[in-house]
FIFI-139384 format. One record per atom (N, C-alpha, C): z, y, x; residue in three letters. Coordinates in steps of 0.05 Angstrom, whole numbers, padded with zeros to 5 digits, always signed. Layout:
REM FIFI-139384
ZYXALA ...
END
This chain:
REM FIFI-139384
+00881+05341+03327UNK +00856+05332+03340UNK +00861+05306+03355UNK +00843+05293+03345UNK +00853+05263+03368UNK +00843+05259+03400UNK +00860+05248+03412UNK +00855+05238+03442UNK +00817+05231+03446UNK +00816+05234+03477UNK +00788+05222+03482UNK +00783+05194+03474UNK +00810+05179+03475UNK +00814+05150+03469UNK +00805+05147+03434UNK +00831+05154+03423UNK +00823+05161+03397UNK +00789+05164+03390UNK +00783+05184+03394UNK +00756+05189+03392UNK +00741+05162+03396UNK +00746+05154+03425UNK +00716+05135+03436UNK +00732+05114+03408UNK +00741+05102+03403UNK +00759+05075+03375UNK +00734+05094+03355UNK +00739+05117+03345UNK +00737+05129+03317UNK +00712+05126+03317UNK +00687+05134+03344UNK +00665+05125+03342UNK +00641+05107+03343UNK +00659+05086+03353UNK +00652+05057+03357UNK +00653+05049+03328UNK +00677+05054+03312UNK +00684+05044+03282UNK +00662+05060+03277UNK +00647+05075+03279UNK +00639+05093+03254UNK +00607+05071+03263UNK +00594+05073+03278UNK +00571+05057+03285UNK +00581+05029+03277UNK +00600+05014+03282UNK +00601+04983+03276UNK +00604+04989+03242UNK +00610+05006+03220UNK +00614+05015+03197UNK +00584+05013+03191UNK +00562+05015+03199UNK +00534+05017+03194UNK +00524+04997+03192UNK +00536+04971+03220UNK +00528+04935+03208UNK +00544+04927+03179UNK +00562+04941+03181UNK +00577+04931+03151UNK +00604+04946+03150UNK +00611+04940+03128UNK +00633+04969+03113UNK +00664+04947+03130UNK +00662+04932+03129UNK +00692+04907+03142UNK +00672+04903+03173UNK +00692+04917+03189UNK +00702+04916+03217UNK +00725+04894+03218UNK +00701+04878+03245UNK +00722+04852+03255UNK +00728+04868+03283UNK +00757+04860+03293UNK +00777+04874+03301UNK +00760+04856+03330UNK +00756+04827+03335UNK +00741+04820+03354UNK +00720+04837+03357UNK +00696+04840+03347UNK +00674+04859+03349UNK +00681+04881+03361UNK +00696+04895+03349UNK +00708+04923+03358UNK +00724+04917+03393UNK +00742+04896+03393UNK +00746+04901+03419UNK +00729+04885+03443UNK +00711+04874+03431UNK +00687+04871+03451UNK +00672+04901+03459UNK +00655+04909+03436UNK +00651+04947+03439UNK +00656+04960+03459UNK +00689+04962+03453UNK +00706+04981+03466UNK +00715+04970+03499UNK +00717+04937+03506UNK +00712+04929+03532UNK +00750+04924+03534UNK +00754+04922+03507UNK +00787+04913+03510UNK +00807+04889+03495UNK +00816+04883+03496UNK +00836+04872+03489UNK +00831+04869+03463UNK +00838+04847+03437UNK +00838+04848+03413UNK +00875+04861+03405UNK +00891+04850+03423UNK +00920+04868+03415UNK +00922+04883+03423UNK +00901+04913+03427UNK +00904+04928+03444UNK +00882+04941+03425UNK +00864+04938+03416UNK +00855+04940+03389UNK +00867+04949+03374UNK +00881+04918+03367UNK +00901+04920+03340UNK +00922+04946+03343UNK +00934+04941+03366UNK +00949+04980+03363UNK +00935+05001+03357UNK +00916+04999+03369UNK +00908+05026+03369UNK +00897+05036+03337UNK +00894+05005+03319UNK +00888+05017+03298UNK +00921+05026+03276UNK +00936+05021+03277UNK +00963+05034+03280UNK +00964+05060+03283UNK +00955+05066+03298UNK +00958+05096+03308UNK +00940+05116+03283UNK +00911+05098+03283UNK +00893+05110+03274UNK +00900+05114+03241UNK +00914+05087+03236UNK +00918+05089+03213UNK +00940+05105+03195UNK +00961+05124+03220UNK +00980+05138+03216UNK +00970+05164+03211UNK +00942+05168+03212UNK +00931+05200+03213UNK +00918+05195+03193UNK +00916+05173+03179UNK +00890+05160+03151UNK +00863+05166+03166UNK +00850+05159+03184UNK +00833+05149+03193UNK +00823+05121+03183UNK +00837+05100+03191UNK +00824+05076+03179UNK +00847+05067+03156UNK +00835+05040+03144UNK +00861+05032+03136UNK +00851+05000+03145UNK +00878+04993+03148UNK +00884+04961+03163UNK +00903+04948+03154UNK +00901+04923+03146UNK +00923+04902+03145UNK +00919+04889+03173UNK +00936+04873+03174UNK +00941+04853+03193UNK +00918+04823+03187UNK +00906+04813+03205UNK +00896+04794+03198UNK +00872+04796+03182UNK +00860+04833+03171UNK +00839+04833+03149UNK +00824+04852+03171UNK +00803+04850+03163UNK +00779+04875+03177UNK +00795+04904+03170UNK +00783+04915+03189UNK +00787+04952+03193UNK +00767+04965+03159UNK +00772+04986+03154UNK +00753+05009+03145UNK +00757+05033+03154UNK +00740+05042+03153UNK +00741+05074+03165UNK +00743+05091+03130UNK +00755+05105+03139UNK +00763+05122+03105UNK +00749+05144+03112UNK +00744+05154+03084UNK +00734+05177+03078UNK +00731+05208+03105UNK +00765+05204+03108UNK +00774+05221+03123UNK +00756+05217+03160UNK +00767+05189+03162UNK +00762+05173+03183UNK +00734+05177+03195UNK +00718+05174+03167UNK +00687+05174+03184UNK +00679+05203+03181UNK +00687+05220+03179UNK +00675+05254+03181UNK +00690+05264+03205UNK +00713+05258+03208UNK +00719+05259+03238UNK +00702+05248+03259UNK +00698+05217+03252UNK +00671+05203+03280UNK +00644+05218+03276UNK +00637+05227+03242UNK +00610+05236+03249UNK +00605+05276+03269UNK +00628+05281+03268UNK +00635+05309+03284UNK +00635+05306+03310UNK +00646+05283+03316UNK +00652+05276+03345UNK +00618+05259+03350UNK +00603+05258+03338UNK +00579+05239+03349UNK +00560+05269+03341UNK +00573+05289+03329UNK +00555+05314+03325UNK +00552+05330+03357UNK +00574+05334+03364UNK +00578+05346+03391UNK +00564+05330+03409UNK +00561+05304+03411UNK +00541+05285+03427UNK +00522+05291+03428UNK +00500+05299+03406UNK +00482+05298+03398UNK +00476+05328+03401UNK +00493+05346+03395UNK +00477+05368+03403UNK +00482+05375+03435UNK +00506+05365+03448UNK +00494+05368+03477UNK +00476+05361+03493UNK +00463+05330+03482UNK +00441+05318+03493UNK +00416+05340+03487UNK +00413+05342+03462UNK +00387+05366+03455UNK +00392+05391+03478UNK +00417+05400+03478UNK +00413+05431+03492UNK +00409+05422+03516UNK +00415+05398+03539UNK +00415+05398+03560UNK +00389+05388+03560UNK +00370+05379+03536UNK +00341+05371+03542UNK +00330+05399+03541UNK +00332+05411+03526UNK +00317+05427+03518UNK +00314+05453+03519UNK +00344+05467+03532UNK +00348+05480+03539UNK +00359+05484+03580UNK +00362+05463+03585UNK +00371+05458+03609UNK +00347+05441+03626UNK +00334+05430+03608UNK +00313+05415+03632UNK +00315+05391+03625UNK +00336+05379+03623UNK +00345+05354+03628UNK +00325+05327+03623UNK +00322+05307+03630UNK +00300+05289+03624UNK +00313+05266+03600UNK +00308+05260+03583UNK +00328+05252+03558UNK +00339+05223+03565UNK +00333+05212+03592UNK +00351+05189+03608UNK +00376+05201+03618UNK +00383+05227+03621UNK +00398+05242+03631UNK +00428+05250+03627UNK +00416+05245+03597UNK +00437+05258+03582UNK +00464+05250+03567UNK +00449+05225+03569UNK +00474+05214+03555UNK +00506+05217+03573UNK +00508+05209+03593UNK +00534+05206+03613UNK +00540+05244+03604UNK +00532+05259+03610UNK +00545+05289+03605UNK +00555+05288+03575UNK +00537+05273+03560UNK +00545+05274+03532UNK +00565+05263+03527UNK +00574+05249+03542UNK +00595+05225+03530UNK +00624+05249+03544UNK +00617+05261+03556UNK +00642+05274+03568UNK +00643+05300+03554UNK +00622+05314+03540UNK +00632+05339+03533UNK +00639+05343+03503UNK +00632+05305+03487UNK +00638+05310+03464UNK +00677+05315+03456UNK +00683+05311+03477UNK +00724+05313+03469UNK +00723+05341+03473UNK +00711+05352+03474UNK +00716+05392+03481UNK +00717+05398+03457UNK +00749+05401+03445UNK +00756+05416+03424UNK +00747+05441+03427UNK +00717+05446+03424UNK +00701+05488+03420UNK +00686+05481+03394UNK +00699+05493+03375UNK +00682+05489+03356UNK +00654+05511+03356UNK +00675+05541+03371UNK +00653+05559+03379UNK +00637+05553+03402UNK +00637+05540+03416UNK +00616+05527+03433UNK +00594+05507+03415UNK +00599+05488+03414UNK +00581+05476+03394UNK +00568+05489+03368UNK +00587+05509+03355UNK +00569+05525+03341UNK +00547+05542+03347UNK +00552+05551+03376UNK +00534+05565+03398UNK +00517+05551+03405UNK +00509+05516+03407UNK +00494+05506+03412UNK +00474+05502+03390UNK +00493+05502+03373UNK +00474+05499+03349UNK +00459+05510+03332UNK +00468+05548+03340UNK +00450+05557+03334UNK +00424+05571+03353UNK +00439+05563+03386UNK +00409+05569+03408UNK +00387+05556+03408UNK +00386+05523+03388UNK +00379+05501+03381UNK +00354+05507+03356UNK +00365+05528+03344UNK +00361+05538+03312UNK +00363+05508+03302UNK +00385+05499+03297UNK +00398+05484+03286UNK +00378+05459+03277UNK +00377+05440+03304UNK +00358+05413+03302UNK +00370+05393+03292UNK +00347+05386+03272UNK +00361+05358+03257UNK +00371+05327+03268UNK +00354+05331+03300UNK +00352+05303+03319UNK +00356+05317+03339UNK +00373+05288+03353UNK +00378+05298+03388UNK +00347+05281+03405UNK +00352+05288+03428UNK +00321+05278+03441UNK +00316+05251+03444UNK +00330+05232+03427UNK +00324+05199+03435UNK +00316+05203+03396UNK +00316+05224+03380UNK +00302+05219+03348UNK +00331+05211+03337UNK +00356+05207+03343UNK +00374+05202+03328UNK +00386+05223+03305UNK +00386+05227+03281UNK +00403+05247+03266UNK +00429+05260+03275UNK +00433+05288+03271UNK +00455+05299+03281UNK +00472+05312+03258UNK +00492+05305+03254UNK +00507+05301+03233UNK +00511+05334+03224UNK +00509+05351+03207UNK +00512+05368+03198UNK +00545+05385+03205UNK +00550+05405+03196UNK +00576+05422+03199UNK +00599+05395+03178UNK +00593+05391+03162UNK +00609+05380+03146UNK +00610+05348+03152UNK +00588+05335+03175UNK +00594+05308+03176UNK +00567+05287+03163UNK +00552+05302+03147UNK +00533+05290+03130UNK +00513+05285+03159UNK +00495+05257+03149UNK +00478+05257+03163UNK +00449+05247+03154UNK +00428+05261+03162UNK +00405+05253+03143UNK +00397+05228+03150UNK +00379+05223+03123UNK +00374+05191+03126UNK +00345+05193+03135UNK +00335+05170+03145UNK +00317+05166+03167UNK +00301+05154+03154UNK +00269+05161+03155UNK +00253+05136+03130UNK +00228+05139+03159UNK +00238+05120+03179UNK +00215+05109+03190UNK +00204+05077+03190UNK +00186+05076+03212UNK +00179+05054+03209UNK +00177+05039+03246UNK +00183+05005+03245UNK +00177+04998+03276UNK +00157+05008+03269UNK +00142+05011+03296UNK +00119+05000+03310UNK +00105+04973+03305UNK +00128+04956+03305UNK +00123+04924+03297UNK +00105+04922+03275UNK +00121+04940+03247UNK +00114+04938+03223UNK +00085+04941+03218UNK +00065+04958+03234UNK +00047+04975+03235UNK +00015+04952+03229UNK -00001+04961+03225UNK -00017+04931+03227UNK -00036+04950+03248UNK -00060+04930+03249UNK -00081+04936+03272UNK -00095+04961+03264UNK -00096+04971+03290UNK -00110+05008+03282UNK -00095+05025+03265UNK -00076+05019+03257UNK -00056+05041+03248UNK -00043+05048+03267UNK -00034+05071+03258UNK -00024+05101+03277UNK +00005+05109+03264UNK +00019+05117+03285UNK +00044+05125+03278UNK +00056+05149+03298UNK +00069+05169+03290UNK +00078+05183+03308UNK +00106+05174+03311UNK +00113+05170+03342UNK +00149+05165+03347UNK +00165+05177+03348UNK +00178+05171+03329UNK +00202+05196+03326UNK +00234+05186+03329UNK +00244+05163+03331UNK +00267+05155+03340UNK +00266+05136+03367UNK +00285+05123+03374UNK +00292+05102+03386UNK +00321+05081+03374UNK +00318+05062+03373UNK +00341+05044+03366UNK +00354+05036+03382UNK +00340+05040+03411UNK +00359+05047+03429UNK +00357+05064+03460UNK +00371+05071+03460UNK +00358+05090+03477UNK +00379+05091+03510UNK +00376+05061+03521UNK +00389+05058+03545UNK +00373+05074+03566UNK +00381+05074+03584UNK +00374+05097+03616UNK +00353+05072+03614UNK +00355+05052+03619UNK +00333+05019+03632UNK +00298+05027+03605UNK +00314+05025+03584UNK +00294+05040+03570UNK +00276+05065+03570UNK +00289+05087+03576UNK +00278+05105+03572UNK +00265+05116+03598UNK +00277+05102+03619UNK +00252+05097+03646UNK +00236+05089+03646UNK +00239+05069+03625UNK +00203+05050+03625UNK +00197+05069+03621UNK +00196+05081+03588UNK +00179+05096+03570UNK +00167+05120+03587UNK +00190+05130+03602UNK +00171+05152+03628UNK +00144+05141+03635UNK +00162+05116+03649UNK +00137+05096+03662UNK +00101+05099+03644UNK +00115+05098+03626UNK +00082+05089+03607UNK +00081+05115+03599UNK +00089+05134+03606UNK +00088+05168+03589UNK +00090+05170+03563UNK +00109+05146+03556UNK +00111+05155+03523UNK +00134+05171+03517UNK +00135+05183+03500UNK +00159+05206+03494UNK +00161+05213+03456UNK +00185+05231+03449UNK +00176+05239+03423UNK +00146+05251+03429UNK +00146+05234+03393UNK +00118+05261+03380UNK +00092+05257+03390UNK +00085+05227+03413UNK +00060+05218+03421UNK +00053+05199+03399UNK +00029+05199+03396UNK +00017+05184+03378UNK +00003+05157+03386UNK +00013+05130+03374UNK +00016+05111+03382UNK -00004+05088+03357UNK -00023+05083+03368UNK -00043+05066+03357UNK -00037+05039+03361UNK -00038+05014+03342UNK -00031+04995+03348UNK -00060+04980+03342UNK -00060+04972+03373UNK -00087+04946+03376UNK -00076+04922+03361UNK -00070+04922+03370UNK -00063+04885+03348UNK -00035+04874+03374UNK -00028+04851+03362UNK -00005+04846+03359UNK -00012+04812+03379UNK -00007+04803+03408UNK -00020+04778+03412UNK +00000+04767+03403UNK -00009+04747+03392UNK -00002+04721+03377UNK +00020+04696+03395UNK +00017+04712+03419UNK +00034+04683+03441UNK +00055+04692+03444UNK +00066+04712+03447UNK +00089+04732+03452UNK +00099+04751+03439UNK +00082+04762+03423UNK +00082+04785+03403UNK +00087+04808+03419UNK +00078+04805+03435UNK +00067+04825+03460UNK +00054+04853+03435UNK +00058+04884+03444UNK +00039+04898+03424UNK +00015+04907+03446UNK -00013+04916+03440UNK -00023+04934+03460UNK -00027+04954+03442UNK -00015+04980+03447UNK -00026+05006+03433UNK -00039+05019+03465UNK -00048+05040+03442UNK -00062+05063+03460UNK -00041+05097+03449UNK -00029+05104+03470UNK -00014+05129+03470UNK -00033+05158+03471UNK -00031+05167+03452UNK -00046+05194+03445UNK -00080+05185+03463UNK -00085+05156+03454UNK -00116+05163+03457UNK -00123+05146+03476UNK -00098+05143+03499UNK -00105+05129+03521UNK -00111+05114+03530UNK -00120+05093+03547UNK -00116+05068+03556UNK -00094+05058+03543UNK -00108+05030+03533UNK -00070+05021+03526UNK -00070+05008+03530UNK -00042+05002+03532UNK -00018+04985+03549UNK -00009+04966+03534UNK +00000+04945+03541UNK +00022+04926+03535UNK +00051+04928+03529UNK +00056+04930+03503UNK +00094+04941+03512UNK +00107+04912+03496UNK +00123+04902+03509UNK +00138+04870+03511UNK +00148+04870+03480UNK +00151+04858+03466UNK +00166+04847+03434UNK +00196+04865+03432UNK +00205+04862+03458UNK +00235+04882+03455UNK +00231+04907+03459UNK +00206+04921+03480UNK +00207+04946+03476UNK +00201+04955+03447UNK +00178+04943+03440UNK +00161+04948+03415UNK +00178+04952+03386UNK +00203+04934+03388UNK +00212+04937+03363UNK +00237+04962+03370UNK +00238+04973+03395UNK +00261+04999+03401UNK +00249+05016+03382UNK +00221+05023+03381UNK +00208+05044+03374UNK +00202+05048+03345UNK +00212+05076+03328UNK +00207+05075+03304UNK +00188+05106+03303UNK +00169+05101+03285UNK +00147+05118+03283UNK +00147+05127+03255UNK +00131+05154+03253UNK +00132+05164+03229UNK +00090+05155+03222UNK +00087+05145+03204UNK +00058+05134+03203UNK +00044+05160+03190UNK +00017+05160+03211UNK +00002+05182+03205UNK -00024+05170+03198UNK 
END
C-alpha cells in the first residue's frame, strides 16, 4: 500500500494524465507545491512498484497498474464527500478537507460500507464520477452552460471545479445539483450569462463561473 505522500504524487499524475498521456515533471511539481528534484525522486520510488514509468529528462506515464491504484485512492475521496453530504449533513463546500484526509485509510471494509449505505452512487456531490470497485470510471456526456443558446434549459449535474470560493457563491445564488438552469442570452460585452434557476429571477453569473458549470440539457 503506498504512503499518504505516495498517494497525493499517484493522484495528481492520474488528473495531470487527463490533460495528456506525457507528464511534464515541471507541471507536476508545480501541482504538488515542490521541488522539480524532489519530484524527480519521488518518481523513482514510484517507478520501483511499476506505478509510472520514467526516463530521465522524458515526461512521466502512469501505467496500467499506476492509474487503478490513483483511481481507488480518488474512489475513497469521492465516496467520503457523498456520505458526509448525504448522509452526515455536510454542505458540499465542506467536504473536501475531511476528504482529502480519509482517503489514505487503508478500510477497504469501510469504504465498502460506504458504498453500499450510498446504494452505490455513481457521483460525489460536486457531479464528479466515482470510480468503480475495479478503478473504471464512467464517462461524462455533458454540456457548459456556455454551450447552451438562448432559452435553452439544462439540468446541472457536475462542476469543473468545485473550490470552497466557488461553491459559496453557488449557495449564494441557491444553485446546487439537479436545479434547472435557463439561459437568457449571453451579453455580448463580457459574456456575462443571465439564467433563471428553477424558474426564478435571474441572475448574472460572470464568464468564469458560467463555464464551471456542466448541465445535462433538458
Amino acid at each position: 500500500m503506498p504512503t499518504a505522500v505516495k498517494e497525493n504524487y499517484l493522484k495528481t499524475l492520474y488528473f495531470l494524465s487527463k490533460e495528456s498521456p506525457d507528464i511534464n515533471i515541471t507541471e507536476l511539481s508545480k501541482r504538488l507545491g515542490v521541488s522539480k528534484p524532489t519530484a524527480s525522486n519521488m518518481m523513482k520510488s514510484l517507478e520501483e512498484n511499476g506505478w509510472v514509468d520514467h526516463q530521465k529528462y522524458k515526461p512521466v506515464k502512469l501505467t496500467k497498474k499506476g492509474r487503478k491504484v490513483a483511481a481507488l485512492i480518488i474512489r475513497k475521496h469521492r465516496l467520503t464527500e457523498m456520505f458526509l453530504h448525504k448522509v452526515m449533513g455536510f454542505g458540499w463546500e465542506e467536504v473536501h478537507m475531511i476528504a482529502e484526509q480519509m482517503e489514505h485509510l487503508d478500510s477497504k471494509k469501510l469504504f465498502d460500507r460506504m458504498d453500499e449505505m450510498l446504494e452505490h452512487p455513481l457521483y460525489d456531490p460536486h457531479g464528479s464520477p466515482i470510480p468503480d470497485k475495479n478503478g473504471l470510471i464512467a464517462i461524462q456526456k455533458f454540456h457548459k452552460l456556455t454551450h447552451l443558446t438562448s432559452s435553452q434549459k439544462g439540468r446541472l449535474s457536475a462542476l469543473t471545479n468545485s473550490s470552497e470560493g466557488l461553491l459559496h457563491y453557488l449557495n449564494q445564488c441557491q444553485i446546487e445539483l439537479g436545479v434547472t438552469l435557463e439561459l437568457i442570452r449571453i451579453e455580448p460585452f463580457d459574456d456575462s450569462c443571465i439564467v433563471s434557476a428553477n424558474g426564478k429571477p435571474p441572475i448574472t453569473l460572470s464568464k468564469k463561473v458560467a463555464a464551471c458549470l456542466m448541465v445535462d440539457i433538458i
